[in-house]
C-alpha positions in Angstrom: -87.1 105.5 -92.2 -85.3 108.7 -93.5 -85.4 108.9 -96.8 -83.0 110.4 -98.9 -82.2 111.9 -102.3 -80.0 110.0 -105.3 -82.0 106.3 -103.2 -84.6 104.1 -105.0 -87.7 103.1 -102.8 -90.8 101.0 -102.9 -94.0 102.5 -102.5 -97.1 100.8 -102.7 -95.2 98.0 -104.2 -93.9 100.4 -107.5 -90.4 101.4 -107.7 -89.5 105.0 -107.6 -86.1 107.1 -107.6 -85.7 110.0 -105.0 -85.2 112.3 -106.9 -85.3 115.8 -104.2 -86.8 116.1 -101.0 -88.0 118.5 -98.0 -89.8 118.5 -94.6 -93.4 118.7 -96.8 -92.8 116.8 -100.5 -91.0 114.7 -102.0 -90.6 114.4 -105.5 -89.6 111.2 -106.8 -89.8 109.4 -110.4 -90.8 105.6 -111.6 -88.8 103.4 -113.9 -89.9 105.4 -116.9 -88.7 108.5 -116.2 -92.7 110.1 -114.8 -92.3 112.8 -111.8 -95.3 112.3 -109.0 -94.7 114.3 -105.5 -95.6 112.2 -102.4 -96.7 114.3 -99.3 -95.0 113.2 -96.7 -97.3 114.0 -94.0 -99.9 111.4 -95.5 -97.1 108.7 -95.8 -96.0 105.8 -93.1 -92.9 104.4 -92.7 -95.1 100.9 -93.6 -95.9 102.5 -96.9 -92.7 103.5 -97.9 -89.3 101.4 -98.3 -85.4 101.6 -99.0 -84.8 99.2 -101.4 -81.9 97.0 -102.6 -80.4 98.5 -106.1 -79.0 96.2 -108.3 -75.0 97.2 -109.8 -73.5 96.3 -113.4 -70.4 96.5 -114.7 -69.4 97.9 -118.2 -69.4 94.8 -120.8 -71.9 92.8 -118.3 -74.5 91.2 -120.5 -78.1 91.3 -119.3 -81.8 90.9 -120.2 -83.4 94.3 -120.9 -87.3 94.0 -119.5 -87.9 98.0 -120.3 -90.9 97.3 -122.2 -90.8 101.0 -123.0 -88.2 100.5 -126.0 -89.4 97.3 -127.8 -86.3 97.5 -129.7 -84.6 96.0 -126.5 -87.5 94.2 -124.8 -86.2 91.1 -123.4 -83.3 90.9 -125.5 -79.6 90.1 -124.3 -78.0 93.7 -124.3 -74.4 94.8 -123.2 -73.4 97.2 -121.3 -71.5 100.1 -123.1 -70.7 102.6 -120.4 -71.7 103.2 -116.8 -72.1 107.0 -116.1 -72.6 109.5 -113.1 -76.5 109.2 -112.8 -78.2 107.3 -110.0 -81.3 107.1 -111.8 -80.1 106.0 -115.1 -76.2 104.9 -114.9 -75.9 102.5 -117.9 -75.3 103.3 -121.7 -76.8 100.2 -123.7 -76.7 101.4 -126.8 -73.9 103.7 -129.5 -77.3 105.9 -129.6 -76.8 106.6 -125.4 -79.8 105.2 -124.9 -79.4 104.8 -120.3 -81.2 102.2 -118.3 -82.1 102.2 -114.7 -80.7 99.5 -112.4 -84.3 97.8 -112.8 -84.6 97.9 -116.5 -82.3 95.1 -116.7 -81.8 91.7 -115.5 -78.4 90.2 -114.5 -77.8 86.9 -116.8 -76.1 84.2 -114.7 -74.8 81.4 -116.5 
């Protein structure tokens, strides 16, 4: 697999943005916002996966499971404003507080 910058992956099961990479490192971030570099040469394809990134819409409502900001932990939120950020696109809150595609939860009903 080629992996590539602005892409969410799994490895070892935990989420992570792509946030730059090179033929030796690459230095990607989790759900909270925490840099770690992975050295590619001790990496496998098996260990590392694309992943499938979930999209919103201005005024969607959804479930915010960030347990990070209790102030929105599992409470319906809306959202405000979708911005130029693969990492963190949507604007929850008047404050501008942004949430990655997997700090919230679609709401179907």
């Amino acid at each position: 697999m080629k992996i590539q910058e602005n892409t969410w992956v799994s490895y070892h099961d935990q989420l992570y943005f792509v946030e730059y990479i090179n033929e030796q490192i690459c230095k990607v971030l989790d759900t909270q916002g925490y840099e770690t570099i992975l050295y590619l040469n001790s990496i496998t394809s098996d260990e590392i996966q694309e992943v499938d990134v979930p999209v919103f819409n201005v005024n969607d409502k959804v479930l915010c499971v960030d347990d990070q900001h209790p102030e929105y932990h599992m409470k319906i939120v809306t959202i405000k404003a979708v911005i130029n950020n693969a990492f963190c696109p949507y604007i929850i809150d008047d404050d501008g507080w942004h949430a990655t595609p997997f700090d919230i939860l679609p709401i179907n009903y």
